[in-house]
N, C-alpha and C positions, 0 to 999 in steps of 0.2 A: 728780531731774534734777541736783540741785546735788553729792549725791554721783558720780554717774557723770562726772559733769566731770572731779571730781577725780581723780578714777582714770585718767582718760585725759591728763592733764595728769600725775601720776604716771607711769605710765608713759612717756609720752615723754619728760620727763625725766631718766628711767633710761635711753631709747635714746640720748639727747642725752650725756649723761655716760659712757655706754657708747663711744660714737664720739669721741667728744674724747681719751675714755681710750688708745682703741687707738693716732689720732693724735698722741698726747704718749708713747707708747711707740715708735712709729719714729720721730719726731723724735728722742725719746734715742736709739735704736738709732743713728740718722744721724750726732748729735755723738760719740757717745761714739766711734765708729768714729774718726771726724776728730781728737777730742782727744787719743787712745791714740795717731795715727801723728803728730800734732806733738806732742806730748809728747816724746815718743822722738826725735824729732828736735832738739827745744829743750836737751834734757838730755844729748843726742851735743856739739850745739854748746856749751853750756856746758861742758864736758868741754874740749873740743877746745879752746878758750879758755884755761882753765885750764890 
């Protein structure tokens, strides 16, 4: 019994990690989006300052 716990507890922690995973991949997908078009804008401006 005490192994099938585990296994199941295994497991879900692999779904659990699974799903955070996929969520911490569109979060970056989100910023990275957002940093790449203020970047580009930050480095226009500093440009343009210059």
């Amino acid at each position: 019994m005490f192994g099938e716990m585990k296994k199941v507890l295994k497991n879900e922690d692999a779904f659990e990690i699974l799903e955070t995973y996929e969520s911490y991949l569109a979060i970056g997908a989100i910023f990275n989006t957002f940093t790449k078009s203020s970047d580009s804008m930050i480095q226009r401006n500093f440009w343009r300052n210059k």
